[in-house]
Every structure is written in structure tokens, then in C-alpha cells.
N, CA, C and O of each residue as an XYZ file, in Angstrom:
304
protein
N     -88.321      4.919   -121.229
C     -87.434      5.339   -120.158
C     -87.194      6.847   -120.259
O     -86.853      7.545   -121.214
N     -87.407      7.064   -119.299
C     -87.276      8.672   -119.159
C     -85.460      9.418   -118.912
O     -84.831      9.386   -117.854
N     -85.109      9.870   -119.897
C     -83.985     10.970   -119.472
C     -83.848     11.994   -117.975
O     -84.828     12.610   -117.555
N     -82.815     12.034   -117.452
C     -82.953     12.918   -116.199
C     -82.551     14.477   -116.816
O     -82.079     14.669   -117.937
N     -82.816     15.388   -115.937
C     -82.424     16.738   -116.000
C     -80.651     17.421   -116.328
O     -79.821     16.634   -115.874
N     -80.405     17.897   -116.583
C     -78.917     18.182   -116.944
C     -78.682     19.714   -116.573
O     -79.185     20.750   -117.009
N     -77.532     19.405   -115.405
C     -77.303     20.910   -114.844
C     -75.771     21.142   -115.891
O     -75.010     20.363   -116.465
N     -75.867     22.885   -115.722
C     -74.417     23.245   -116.101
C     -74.406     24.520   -115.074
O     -75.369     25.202   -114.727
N     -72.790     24.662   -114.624
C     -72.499     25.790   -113.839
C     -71.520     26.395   -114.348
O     -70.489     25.783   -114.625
N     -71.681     27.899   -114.598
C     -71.045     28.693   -115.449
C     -70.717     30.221   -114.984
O     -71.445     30.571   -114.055
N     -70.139     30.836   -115.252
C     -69.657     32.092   -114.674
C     -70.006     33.100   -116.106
O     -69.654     32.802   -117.247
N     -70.578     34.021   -115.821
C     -70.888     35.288   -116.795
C     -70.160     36.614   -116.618
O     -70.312     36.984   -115.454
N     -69.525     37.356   -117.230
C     -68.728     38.266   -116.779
C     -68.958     39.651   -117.606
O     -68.008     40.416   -117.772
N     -70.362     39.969   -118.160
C     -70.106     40.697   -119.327
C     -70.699     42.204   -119.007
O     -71.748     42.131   -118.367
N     -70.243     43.669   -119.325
C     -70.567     44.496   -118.834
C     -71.710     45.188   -119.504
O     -72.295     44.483   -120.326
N     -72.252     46.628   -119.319
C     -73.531     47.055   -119.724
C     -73.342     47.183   -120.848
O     -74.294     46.829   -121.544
N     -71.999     47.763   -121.660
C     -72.226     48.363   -122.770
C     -72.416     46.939   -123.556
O     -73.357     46.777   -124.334
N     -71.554     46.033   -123.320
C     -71.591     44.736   -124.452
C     -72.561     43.956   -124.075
O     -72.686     42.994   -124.833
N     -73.469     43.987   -123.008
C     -74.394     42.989   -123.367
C     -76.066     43.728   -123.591
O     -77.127     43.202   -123.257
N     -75.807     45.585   -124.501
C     -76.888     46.002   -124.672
C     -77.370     45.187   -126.028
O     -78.404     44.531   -126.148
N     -76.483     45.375   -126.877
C     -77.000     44.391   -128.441
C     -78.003     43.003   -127.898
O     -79.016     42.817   -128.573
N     -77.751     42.021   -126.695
C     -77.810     41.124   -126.369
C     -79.222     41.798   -126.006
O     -80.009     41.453   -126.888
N     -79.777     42.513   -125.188
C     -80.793     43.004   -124.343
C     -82.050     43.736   -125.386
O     -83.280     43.775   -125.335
N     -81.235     44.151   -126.121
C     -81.928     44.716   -127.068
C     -82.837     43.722   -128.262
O     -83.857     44.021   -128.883
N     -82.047     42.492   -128.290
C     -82.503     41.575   -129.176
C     -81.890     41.620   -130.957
O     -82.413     40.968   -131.861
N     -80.848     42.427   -131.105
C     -79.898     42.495   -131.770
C     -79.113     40.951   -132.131
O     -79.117     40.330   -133.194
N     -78.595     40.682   -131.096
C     -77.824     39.394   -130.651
C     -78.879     38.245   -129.854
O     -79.528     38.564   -128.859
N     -78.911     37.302   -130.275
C     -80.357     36.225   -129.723
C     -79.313     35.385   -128.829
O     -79.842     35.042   -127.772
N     -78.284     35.056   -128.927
C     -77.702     33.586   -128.099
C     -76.334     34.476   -127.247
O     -76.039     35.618   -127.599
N     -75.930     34.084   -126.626
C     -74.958     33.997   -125.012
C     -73.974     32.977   -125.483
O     -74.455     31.862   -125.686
N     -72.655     33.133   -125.707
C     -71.914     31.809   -125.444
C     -71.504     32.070   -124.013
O     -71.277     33.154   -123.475
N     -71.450     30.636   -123.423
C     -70.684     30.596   -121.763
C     -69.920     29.188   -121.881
O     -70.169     28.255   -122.645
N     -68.935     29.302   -120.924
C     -68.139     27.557   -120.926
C     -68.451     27.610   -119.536
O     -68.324     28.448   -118.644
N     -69.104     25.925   -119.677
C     -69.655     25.498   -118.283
C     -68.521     24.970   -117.260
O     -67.441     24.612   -117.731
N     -68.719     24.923   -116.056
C     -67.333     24.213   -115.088
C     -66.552     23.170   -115.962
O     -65.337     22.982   -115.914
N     -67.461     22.517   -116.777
C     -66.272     21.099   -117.282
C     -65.709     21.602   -118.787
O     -65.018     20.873   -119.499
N     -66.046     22.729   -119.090
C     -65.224     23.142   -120.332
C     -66.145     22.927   -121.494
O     -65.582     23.212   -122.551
N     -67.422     22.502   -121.646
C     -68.732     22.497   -122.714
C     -68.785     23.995   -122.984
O     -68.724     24.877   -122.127
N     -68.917     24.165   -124.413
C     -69.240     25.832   -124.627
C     -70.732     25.283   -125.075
O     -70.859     24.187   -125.621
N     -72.271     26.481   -124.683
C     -73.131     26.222   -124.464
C     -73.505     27.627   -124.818
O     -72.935     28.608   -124.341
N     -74.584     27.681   -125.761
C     -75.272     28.797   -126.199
C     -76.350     28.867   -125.877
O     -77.340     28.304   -126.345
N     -76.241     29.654   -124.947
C     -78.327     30.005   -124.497
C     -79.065     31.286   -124.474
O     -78.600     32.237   -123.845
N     -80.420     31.399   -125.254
C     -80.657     32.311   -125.274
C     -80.458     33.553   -124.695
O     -80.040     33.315   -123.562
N     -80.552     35.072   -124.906
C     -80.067     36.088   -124.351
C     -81.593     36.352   -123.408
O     -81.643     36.941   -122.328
N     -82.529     35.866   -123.998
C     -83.356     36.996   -122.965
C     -83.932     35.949   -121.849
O     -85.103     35.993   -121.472
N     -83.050     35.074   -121.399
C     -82.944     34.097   -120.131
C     -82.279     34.823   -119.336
O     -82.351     34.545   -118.139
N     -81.331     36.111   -119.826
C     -80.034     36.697   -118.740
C     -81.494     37.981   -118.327
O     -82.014     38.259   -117.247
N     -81.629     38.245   -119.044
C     -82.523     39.962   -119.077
C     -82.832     40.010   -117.674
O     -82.479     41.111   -117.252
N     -83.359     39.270   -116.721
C     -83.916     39.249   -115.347
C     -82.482     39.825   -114.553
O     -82.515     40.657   -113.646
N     -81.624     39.396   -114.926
C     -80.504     39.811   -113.924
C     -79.010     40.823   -114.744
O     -77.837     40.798   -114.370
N     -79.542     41.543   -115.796
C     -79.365     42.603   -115.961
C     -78.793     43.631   -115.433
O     -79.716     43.918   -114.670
N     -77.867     44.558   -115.190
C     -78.290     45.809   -113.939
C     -77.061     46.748   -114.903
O     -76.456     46.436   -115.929
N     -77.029     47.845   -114.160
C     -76.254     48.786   -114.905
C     -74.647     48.643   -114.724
O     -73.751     49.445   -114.991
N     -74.607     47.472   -114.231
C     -73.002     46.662   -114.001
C     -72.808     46.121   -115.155
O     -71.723     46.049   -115.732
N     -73.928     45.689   -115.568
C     -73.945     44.714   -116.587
C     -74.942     42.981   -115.887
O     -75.999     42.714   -115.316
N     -73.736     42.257   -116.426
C     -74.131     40.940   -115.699
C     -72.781     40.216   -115.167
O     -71.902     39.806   -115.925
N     -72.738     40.109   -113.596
C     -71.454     39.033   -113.336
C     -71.888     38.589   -112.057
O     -72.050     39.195   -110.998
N     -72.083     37.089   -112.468
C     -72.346     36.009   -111.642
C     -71.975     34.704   -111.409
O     -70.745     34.739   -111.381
N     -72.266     33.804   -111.264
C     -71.832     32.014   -111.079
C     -73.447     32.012   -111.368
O     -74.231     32.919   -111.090
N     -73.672     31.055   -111.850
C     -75.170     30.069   -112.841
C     -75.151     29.378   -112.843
O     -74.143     28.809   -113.260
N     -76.428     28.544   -112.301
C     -76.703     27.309   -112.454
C     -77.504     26.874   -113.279
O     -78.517     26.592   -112.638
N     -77.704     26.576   -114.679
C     -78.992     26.225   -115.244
C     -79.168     24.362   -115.600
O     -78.348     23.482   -115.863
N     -80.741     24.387   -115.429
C     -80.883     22.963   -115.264
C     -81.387     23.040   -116.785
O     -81.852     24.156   -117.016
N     -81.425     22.289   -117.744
C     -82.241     21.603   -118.778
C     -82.868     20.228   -118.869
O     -82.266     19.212   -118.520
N     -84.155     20.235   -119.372
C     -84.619     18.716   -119.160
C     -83.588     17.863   -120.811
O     -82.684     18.179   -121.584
N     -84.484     16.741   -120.560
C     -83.992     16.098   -121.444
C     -83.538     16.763   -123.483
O     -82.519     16.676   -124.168
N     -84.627     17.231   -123.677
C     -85.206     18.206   -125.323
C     -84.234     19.246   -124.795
O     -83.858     19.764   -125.846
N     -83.369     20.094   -123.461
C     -82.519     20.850   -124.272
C     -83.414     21.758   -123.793
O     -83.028     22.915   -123.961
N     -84.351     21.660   -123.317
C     -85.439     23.183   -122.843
C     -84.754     23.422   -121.414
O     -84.102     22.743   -120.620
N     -85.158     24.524   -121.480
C     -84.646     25.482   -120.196
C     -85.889     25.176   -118.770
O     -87.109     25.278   -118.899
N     -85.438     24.943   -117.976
C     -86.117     24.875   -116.958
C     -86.127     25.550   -115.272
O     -86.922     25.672   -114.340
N     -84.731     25.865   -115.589
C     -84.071     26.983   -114.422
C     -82.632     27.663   -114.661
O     -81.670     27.194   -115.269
N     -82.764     28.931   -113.992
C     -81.584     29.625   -114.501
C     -81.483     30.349   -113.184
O     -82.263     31.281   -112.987
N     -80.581     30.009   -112.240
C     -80.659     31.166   -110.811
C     -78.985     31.535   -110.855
O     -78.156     30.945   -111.547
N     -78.738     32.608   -109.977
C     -77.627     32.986   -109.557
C     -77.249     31.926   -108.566
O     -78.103     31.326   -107.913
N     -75.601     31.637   -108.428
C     -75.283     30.571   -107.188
C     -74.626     31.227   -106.142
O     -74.304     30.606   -105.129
């Protein structure tokens, strides 16, 4: 029997200077708390695409399959 996919939706709020360690590869993991209150560590260079000299602040949706692998990560 196959496991289904597992979304979490999460809000990121972090600016340029603190998430350079993160970008740089200094810092490997992200903590975020998802809508239902799960704290969830996911890699840093999943954010790197949406980056900018703001930093990063968005709403996220990421899906994982069953193993916990990453399978999508978009802005909402």
C-alpha cells in the first residue's frame, strides 16, 4: 500500500543579512512552524531560488512524498 504525499504551509520571514550563513552553506537546515504548529527543518538550499536582497518573506507550500523527500516548494 502506497503512502500519499504530505503538504505543509508555512510563512518565512527572514532578512538578507540572517539568511546569508544559510545561502552560503554555513548553516544547512531552515527551522519553520507549519499552519498546524509542526516545527519542520528543511534544507537551506531549497529557499536559495527565492532569495532576493529583501531577504526571503513569503507563505509556502511544500509537498513531501512518503520517505520525507522534497518534491515541491512554491510561493502561495
Amino acid at each position: 500500500m502506497q503512502q500519499s504525499n504530505q503538504v505543509f504551509l508555512f510563512p518565512l520571514n527572514i532578512s538578507y543579512e540572517d539568511f546569508l550563513p544559510y545561502y552560503r552553506g554555513q548553516v544547512t537546515k531552515v527551522e519553520v512552524v507549519d499552519s498546524t504548529g509542526r516545527t519542520l527543518w528543511i534544507s537551506a538550499r531549497h529557499f536559495r531560488p527565492f532569495f532576493t536582497r529583501s531577504g526571503i518573506k513569503a507563505y509556502f507550500k511544500m509537498v513531501v512524498d512518503a520517505q520525507g523527500n522534497l518534491i515541491q516548494l512554491n510561493r502561495v
